[in-house]
N, C-alpha and C positions, 0 to 999 in steps of 0.2 A: 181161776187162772186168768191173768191180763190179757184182754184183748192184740195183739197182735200187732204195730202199727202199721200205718197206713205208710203202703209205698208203690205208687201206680204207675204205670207204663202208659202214656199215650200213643197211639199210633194216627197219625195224620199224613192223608193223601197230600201233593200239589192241588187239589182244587179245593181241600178245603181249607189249606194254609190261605188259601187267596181270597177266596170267597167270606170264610167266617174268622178271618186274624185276630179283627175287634174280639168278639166275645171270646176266642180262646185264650186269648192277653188277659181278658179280666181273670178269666175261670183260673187261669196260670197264678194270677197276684194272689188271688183268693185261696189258693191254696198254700202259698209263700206265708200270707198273714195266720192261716194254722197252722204253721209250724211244719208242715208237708213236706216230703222232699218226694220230686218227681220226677220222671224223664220223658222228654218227645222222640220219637223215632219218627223221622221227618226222611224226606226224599234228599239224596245228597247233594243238589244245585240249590235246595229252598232257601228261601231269604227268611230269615225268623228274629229279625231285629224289632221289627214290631210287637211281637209276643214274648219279649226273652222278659225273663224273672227271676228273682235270687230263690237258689234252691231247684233251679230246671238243667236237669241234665242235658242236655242235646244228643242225640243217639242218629247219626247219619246213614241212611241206606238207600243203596248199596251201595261201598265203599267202592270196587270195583265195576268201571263202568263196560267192561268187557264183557258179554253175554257166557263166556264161554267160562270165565269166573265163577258164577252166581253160587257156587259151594261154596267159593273160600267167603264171598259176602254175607253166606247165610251165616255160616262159623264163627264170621269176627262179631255179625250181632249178635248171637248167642254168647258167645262172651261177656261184651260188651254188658248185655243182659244180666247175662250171672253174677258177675260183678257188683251191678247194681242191685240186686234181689229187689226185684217187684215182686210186689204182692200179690195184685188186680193187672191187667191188662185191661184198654180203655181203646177199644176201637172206634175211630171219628166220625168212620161214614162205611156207608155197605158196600165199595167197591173194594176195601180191605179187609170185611169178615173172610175170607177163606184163609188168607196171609194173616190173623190175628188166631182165628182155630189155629190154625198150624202152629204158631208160636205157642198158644195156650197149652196146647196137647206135649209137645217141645220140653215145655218149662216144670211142665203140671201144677198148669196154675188156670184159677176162674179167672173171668172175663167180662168185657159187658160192651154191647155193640148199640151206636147210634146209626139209627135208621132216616136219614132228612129228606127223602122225596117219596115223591108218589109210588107205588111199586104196579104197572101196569098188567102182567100177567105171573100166573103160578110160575114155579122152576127158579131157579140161580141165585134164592137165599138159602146159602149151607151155615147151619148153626149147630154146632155140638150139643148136644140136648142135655147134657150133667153138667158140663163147666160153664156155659153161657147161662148166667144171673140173670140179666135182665136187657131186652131191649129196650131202649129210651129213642124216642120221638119229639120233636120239637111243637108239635103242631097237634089239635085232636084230630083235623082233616087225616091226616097217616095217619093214627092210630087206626079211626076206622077202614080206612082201605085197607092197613096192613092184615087186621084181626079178619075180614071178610074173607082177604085171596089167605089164610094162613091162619085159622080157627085156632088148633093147636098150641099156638104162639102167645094165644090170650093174655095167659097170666103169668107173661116176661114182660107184657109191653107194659112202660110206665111215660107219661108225659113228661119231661121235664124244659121248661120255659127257659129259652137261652134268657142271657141276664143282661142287662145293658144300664150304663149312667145317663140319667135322663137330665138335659141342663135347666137350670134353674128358671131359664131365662124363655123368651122364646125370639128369633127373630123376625117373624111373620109382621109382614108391615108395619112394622114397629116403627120406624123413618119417615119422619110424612115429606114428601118431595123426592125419593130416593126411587130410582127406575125400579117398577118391579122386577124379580128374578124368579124364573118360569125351569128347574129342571127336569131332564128327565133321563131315565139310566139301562142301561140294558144290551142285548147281542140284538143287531138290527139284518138279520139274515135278507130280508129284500125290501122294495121300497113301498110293499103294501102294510108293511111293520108300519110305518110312519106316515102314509098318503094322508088317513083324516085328520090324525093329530096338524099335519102343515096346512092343510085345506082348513081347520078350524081356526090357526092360527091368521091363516091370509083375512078368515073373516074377520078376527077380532083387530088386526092392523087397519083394517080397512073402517071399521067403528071407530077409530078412532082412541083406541087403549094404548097404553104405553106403557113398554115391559120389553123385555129380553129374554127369549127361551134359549136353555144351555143342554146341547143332546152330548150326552158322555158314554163313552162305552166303545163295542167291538161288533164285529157283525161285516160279513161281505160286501155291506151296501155303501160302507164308508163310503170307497172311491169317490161314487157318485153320488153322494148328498149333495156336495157341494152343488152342484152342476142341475140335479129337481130342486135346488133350494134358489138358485138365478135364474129359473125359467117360471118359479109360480114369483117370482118377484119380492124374494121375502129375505134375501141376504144379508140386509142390512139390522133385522131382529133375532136373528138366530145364529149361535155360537155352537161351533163343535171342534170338540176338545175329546181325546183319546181318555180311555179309562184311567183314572187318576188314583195314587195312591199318597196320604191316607183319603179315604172316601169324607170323613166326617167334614173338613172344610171345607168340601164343593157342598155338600146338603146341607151346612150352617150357613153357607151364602145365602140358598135362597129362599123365598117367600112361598112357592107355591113346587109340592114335589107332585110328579104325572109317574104313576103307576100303570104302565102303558098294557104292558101284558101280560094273563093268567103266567103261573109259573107251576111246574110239576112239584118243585121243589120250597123247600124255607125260603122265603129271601130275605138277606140281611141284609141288604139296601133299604127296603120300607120300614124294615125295624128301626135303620139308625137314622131315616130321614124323620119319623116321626118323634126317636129321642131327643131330636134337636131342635124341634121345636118349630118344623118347617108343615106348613097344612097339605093335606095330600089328596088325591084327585085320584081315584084308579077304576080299573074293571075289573071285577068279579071274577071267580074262576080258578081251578090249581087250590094251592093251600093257598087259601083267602083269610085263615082265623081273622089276624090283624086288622080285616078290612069289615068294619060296624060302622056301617051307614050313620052318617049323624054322630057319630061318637069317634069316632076315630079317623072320617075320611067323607068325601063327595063321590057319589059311585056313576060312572058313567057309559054303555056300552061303547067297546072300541070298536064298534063297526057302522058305526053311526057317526058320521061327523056334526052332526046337528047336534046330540046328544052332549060329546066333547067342548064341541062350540059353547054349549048352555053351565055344562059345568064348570069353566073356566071363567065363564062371563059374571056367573052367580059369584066367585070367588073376590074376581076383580071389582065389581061395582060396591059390594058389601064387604070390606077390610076389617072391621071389628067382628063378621061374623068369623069370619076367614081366621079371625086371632082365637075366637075363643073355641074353634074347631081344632086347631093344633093344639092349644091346652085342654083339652078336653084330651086328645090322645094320649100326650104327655103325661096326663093323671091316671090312664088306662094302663101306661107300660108302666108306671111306678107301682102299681098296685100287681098286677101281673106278671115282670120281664125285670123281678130287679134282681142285680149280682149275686146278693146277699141270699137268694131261694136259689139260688142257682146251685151256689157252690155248698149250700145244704142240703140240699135234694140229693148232689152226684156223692157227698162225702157219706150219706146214709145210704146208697147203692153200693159203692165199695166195699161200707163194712158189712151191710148185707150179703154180698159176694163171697166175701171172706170166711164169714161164718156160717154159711150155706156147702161151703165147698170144701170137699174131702179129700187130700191127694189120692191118686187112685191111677189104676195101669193107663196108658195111653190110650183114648179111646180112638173108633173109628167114628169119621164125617157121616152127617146125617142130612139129608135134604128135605125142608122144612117143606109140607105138604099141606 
């Protein structure tokens, strides 16, 4: 009997339309190029012009923004659903497995849930234990945390490497005369986020370096950046610019990317500053995979301004080292993070799903212990 084709249901939170667009755009193309037909079930305000692909359904929810709707919301996507006959359901991140069990259970259909950050205590991962296939992780760091608080779960979790186009080129000091470009990215919740990184920067203005750091992003300390940034006297070297979208031309600009802070979670900022061919600077800490001393990055404590000071100075003074440290990474994500494993890995998950799973009466939720 003929395998069954492939017809999956994504389900994507707002943070992670925002946070992971890039890689879901490819994963999207890549299934367009197998011949796939899929659908996103996206939040109803999301902007999804970045990731739209021929053969993607868009599936909006909830259609009504009135709480006191949310039946007739659930109803029209079920429809909407049925319509489409998915096959697999493809839940994007863990704050949508209970909303993708439900639908699973709903439709009686398997499923498969990615899990992208740290899980810091047992309790509030609920997974159907028959219909849910496989967990997928981006990172081995989660796998092991996950497998530790959640033994059980062992042999669902599976790694799979988001995918990214690595450019050909790099442009790390490529320009001899061209001011350096110094970025760095992230939620700057107060101004001990950024004291040594500026304290190291005063020191390296004051050596005598020439370059321009660019702080991009969000965080309650905006306000007042400006304002620590004209009293340590550095206004004139340092640019801040709101989170920008697409990301890839702010981290193609520049020369040198600062990895400022541990992250619980994936971060696809380092991922696609390092596809571009920009050398990266970070600390340690969180899901760190990406970050191989000497191979992929210069590792620095962030609570040490000295430390900071020295990393960025080794960078600046040595520019051929500095080049051949971002193609060194660049070689690491094309061997590791490329599209092409991506969307083989997910499209042997699916059919894994499919033929592992049985229609079968509606089950009840299980809480992953």
């Amino acid at each position: 009997m003929a395998a069954k084709p492939l017809r999956p249901a994504l389900i994507a939170s707002a943070d992670v339309l925002a946070e992971y667009s890039p890689f879901l755009g490819h994963f999207l193309v890549g299934l367009a190029a197998e011949s796939i037909v899929s659908a996103l079930i996206c939040p109803t305000k999301a902007d999804v012009e970045m990731i739209a692909a021929p053969g993607v359904e868009i599936i909006r929810h909830p259609v009504y923004q009135f709480p006191l709707l949310w039946r007739q919301s659930r109803r029209r996507l079920l429809e909407q659903l049925t319509r489409f006959k998915p096959t697999v359901l493809h839940c994007l991140c863990e704050n949508k497995a209970l909303f993708t069990m439900g639908l699973a259970r709903e439709l009686n259909l398997p499923y498969v849930l990615n899990i992208n950050s740290l899980i810091k205590r047992l309790g509030k991962l609920y997974i159907a234990a028959m219909s849910c296939s496989k967990i997928m992780v981006p990172a081995e760091t989660i796998a092991e945390n996950l497998t530790q608080l959640h033994a059980a779960l062992t042999e669902k979790v599976e790694q799979v490497n988001m995918g990214t186009f690595v450019e050909r080129s790099s442009g790390c000091f490529s320009q001899a005369g061209r001011l350096v470009s110094i970025v760095t990215a992230g939620e700057f919740d107060n101004g001990a986020d950024l004291e040594n990184l500026l304290n190291a920067v005063k020191r390296l203005a004051l050596d005598g370096c020439e370059f321009m750091l660019v702080i991009t992003g969000r965080g309650r300390v905006e306000m007042n950046l400006r304002r620590i940034l004209a009293v340590k006297g550095i206004s004139h070297i340092v640019v801040v610019v709101p989170q920008l979208r697409p990301r890839h031309r702010v981290l193609a600009a520049g020369d040198i990317f600062i990895h400022l802070r541990p992250s619980d979670t994936f971060d696809p900022v380092l991922l696609e500053a390092m596809s571009v061919g920009t050398v990266v600077a970070a600390c340690k800490g969180g899901v760190d995979d990406l970050l191989i001393e000497g191979q992929t990055c210069v590792v620095f404590d962030r609570n040490d301004e000295l430390s900071i000071y020295k990393s960025l100075r080794g960078l600046l003074d040595r520019p051929e080292v500095a080049r051949r440290l971002a193609k060194s990474a660049q070689q690491y994500l094309q061997q590791n993070y490329s599209v092409s494993e991506m969307v083989l890995s997910m499209l042997r998950t699916y059919r894994d799903a499919q033929e592992q799973f049985k229609a079968k009466p509606k089950q009840q939720p299980v809480q992953a212990t």
